[in-house]
Structures are given as structure tokens and as C-alpha cells.
PDB file of N, CA, C and O in Angstrom:
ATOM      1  N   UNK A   1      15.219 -20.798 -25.315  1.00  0.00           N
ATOM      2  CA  UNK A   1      13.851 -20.256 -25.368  1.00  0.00           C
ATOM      3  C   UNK A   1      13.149 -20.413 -24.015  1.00  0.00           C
ATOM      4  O   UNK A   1      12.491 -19.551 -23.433  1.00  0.00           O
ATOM      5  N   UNK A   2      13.424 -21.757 -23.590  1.00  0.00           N
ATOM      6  CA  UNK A   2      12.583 -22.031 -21.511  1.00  0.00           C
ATOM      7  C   UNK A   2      13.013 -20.786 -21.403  1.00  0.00           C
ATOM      8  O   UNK A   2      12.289 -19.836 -21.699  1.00  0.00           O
ATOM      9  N   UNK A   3      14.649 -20.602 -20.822  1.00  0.00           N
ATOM     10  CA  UNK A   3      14.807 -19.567 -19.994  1.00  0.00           C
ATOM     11  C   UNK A   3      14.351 -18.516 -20.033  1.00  0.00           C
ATOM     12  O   UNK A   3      13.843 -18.044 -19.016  1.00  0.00           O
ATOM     13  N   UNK A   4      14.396 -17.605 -21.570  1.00  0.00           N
ATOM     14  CA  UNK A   4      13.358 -16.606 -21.991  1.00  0.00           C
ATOM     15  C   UNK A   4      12.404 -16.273 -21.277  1.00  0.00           C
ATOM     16  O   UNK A   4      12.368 -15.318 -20.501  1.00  0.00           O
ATOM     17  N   UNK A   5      11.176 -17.418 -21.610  1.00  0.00           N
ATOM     18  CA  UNK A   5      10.099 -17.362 -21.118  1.00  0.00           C
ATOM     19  C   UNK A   5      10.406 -17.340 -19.159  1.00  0.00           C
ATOM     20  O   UNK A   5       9.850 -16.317 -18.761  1.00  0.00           O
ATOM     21  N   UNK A   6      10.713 -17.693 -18.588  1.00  0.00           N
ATOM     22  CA  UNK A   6      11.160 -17.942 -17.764  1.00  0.00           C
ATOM     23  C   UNK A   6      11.203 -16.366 -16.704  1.00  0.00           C
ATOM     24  O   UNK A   6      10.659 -15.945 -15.683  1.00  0.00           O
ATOM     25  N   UNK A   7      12.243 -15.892 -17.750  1.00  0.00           N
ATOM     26  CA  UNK A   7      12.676 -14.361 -17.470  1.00  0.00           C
ATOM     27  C   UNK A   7      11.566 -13.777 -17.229  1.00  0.00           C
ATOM     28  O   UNK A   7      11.173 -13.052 -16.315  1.00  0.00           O
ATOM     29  N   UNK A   8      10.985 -14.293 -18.417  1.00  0.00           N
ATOM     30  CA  UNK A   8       9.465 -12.496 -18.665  1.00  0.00           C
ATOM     31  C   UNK A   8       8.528 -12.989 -17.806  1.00  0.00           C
ATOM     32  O   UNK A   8       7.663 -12.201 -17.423  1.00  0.00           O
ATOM     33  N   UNK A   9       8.495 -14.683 -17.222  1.00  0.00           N
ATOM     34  CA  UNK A   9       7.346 -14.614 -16.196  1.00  0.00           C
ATOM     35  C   UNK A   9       7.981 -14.084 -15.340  1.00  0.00           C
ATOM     36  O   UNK A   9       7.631 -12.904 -15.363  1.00  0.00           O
ATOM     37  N   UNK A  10       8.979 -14.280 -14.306  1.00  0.00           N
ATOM     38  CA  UNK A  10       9.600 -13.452 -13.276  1.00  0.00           C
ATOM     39  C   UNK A  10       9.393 -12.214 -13.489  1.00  0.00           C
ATOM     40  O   UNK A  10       8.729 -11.729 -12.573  1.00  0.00           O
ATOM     41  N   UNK A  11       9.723 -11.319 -14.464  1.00  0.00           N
ATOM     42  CA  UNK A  11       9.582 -10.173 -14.836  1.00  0.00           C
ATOM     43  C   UNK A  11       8.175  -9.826 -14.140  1.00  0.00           C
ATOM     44  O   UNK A  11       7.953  -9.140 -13.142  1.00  0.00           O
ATOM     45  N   UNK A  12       7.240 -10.567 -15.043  1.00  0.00           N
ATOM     46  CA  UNK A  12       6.007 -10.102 -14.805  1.00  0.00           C
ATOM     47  C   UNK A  12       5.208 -10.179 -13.669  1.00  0.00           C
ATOM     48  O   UNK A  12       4.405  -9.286 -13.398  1.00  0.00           O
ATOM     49  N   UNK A  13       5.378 -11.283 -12.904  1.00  0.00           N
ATOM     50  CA  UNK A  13       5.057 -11.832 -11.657  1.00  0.00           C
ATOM     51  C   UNK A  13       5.910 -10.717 -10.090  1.00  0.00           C
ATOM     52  O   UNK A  13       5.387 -10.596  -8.982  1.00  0.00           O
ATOM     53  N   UNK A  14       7.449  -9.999 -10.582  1.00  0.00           N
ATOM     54  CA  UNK A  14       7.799  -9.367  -9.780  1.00  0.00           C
ATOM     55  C   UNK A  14       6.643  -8.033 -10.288  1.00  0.00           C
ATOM     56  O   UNK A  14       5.748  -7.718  -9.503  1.00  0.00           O
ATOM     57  N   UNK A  15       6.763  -7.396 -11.504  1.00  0.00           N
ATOM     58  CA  UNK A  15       5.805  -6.314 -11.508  1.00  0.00           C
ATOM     59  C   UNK A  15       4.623  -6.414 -10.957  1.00  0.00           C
ATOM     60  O   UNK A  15       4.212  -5.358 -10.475  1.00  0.00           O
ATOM     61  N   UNK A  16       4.060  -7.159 -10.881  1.00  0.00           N
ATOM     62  CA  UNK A  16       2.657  -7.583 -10.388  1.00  0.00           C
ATOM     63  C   UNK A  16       2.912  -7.456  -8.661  1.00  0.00           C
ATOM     64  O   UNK A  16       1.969  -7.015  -8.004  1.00  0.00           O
ATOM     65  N   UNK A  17       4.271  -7.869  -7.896  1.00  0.00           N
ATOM     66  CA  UNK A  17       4.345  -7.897  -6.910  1.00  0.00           C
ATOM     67  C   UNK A  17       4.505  -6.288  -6.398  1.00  0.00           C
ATOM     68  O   UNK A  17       4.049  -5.644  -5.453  1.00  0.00           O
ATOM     69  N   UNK A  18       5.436  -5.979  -7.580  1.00  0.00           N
ATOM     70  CA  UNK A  18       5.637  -4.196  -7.176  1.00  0.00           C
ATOM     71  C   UNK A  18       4.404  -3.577  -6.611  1.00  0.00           C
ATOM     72  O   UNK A  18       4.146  -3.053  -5.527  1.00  0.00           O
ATOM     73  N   UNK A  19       3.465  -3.898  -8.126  1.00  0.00           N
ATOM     74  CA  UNK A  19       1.729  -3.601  -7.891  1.00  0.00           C
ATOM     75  C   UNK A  19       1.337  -3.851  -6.578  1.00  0.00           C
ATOM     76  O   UNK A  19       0.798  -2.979  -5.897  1.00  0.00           O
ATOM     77  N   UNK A  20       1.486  -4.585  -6.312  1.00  0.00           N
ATOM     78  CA  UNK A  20       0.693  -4.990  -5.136  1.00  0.00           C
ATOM     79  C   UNK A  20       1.186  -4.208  -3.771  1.00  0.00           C
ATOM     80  O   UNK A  20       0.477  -3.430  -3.133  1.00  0.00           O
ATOM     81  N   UNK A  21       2.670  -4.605  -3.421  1.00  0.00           N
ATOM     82  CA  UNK A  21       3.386  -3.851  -2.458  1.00  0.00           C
ATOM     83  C   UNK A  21       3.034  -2.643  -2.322  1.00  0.00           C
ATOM     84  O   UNK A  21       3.024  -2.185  -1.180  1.00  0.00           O
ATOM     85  N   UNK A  22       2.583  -1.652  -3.636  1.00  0.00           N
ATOM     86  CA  UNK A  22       2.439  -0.338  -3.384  1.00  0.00           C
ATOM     87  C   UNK A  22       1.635  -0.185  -2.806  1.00  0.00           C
ATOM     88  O   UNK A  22       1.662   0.326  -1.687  1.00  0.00           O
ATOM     89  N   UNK A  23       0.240  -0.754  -3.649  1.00  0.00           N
ATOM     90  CA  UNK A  23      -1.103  -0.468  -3.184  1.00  0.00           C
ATOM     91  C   UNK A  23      -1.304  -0.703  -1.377  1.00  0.00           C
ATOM     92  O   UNK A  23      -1.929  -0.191  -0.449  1.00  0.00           O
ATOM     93  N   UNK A  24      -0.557  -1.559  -1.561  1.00  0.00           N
ATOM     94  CA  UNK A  24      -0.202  -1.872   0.314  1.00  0.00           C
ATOM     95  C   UNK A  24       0.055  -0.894   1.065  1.00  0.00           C
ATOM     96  O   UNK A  24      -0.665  -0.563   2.007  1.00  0.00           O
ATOM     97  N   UNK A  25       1.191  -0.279   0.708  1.00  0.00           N
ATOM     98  CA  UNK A  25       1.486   0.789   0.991  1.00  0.00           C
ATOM     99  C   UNK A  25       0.722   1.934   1.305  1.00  0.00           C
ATOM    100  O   UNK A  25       0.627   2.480   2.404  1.00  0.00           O
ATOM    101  N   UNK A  26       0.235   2.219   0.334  1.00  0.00           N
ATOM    102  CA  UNK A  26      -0.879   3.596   0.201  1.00  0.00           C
ATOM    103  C   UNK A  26      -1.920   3.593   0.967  1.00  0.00           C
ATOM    104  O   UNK A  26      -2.393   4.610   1.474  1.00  0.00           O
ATOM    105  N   UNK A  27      -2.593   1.826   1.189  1.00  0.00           N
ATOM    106  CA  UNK A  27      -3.775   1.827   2.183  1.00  0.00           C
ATOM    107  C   UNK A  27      -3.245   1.864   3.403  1.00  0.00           C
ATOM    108  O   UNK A  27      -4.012   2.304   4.260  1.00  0.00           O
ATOM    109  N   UNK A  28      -1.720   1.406   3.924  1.00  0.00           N
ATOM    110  CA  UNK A  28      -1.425   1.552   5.504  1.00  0.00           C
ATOM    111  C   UNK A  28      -1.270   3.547   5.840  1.00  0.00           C
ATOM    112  O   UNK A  28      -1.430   4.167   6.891  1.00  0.00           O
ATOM    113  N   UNK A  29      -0.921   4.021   4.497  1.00  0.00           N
ATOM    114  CA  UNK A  29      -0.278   4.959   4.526  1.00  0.00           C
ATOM    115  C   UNK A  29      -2.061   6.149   5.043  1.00  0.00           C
ATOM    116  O   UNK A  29      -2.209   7.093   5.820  1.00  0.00           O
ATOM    117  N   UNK A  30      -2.926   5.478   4.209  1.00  0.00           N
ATOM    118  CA  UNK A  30      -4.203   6.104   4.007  1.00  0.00           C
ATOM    119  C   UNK A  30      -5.403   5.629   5.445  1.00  0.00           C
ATOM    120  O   UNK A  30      -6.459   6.146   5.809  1.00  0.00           O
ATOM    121  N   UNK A  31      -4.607   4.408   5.972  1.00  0.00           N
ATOM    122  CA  UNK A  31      -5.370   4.267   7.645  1.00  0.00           C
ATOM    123  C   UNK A  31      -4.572   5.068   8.914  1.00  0.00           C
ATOM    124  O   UNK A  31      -5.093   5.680   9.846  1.00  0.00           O
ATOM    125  N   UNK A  32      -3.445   4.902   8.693  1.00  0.00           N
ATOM    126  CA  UNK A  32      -2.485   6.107   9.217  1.00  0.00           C
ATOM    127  C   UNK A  32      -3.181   7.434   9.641  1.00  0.00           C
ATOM    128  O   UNK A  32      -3.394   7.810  10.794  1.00  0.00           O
ATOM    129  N   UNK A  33      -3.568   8.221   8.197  1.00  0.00           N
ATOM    130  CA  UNK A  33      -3.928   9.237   8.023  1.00  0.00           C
ATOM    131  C   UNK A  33      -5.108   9.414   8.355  1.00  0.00           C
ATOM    132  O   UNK A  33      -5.447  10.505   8.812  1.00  0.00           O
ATOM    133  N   UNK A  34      -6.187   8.180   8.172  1.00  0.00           N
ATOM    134  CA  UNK A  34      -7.302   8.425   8.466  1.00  0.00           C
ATOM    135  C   UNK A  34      -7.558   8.349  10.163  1.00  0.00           C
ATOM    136  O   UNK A  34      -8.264   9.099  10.837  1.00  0.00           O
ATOM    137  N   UNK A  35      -6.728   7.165  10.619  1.00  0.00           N
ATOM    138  CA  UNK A  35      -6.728   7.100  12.320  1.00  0.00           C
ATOM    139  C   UNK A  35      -6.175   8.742  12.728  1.00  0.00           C
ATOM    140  O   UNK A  35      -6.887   9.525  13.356  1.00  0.00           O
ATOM    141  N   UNK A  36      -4.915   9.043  12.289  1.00  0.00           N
ATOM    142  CA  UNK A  36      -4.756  10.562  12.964  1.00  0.00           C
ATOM    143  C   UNK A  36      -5.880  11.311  12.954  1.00  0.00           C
ATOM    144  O   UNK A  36      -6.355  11.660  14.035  1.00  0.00           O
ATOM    145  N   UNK A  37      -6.489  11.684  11.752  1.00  0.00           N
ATOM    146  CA  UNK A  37      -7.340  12.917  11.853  1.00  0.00           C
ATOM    147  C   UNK A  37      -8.349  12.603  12.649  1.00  0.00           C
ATOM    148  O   UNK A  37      -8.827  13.510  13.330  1.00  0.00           O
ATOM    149  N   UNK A  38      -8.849  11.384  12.737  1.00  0.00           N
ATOM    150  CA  UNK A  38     -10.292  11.023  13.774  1.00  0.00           C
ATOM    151  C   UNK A  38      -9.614  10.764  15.040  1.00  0.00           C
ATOM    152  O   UNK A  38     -10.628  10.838  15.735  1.00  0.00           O
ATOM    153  N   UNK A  39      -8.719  10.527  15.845  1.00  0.00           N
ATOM    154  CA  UNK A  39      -7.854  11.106  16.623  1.00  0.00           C
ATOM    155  C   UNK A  39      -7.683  12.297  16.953  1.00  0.00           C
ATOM    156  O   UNK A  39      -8.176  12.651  18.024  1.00  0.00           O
ATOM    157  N   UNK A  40      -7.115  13.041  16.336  1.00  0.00           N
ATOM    158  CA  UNK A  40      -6.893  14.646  16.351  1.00  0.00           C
ATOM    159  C   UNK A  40      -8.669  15.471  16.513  1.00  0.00           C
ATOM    160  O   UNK A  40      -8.867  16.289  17.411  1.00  0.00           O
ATOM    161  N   UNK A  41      -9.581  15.152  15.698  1.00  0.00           N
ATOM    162  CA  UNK A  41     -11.147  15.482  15.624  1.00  0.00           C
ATOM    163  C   UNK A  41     -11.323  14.851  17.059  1.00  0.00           C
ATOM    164  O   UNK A  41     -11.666  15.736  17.842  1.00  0.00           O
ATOM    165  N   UNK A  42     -11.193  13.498  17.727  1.00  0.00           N
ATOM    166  CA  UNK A  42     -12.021  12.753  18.778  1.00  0.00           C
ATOM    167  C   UNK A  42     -11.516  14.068  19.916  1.00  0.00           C
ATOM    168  O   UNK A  42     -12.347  14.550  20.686  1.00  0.00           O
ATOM    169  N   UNK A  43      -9.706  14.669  19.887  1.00  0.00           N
ATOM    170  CA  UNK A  43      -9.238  15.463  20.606  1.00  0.00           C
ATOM    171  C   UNK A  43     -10.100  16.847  20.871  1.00  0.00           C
ATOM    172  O   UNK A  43     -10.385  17.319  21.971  1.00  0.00           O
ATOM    173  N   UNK A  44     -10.442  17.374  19.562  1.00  0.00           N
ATOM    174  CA  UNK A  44     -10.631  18.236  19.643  1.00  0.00           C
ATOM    175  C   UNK A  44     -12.358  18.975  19.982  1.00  0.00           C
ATOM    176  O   UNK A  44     -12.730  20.119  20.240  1.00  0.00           O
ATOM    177  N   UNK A  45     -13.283  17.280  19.768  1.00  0.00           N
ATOM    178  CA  UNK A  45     -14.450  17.214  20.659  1.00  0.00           C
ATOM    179  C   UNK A  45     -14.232  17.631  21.984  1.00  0.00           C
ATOM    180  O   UNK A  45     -14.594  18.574  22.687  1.00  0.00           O
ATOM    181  N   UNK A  46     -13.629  16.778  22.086  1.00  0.00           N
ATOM    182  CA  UNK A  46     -12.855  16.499  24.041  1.00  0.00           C
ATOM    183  C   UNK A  46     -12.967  17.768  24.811  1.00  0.00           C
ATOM    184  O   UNK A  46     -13.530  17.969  25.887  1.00  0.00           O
ATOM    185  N   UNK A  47     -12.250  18.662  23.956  1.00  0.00           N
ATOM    186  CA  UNK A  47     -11.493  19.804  24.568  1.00  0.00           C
ATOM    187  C   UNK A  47     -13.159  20.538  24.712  1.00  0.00           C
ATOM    188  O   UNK A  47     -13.756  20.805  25.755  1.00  0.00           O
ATOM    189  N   UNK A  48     -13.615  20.734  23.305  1.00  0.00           N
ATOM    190  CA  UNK A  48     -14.920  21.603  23.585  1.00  0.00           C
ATOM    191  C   UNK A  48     -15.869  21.317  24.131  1.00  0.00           C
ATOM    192  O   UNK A  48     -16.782  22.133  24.249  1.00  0.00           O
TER     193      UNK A  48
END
């Protein structure tokens, strides 16, 4: 029965990590995107 329990906290504690990793993800993925375009916009002040 320990080990059981054991399992499903790992279980749950890696899902929770999945959770997290993603969301990680998405915000580097979403400053990325946001630095390019205000980049690309700062460029395209420049020019005009």
C-alpha cells in the first residue's frame, strides 16, 4: 500500500511538473514573440 501511494504522489507531483514546464514554455515562447515584434516595430519607426 506505501508504495502505491508513493506512485500516485510521483505521478502527481511529475504532472504538476509537466504543468509547470509548459507554462514556462509558452511565457519564454510569448517574450520571444513579444521582443521580435517591438523589435521589428522599433525597425520599422527607424526606417520612417
Amino acid at each position: 500500500m506505501k508504495k502505491k501511494c508513493g506512485s500516485r504522489e510521483r505521478l502527481r507531483t511529475a504532472k504538476v511538473l509537466q504543468k509547470v514546464n509548459n507554462i514556462l514554455i509558452y511565457n519564454k515562447m510569448g517574450l520571444l514573440l513579444g521582443i521580435m515584434v517591438g523589435f521589428l516595430v522599433f525597425k520599422v519607426k527607424n526606417i520612417k
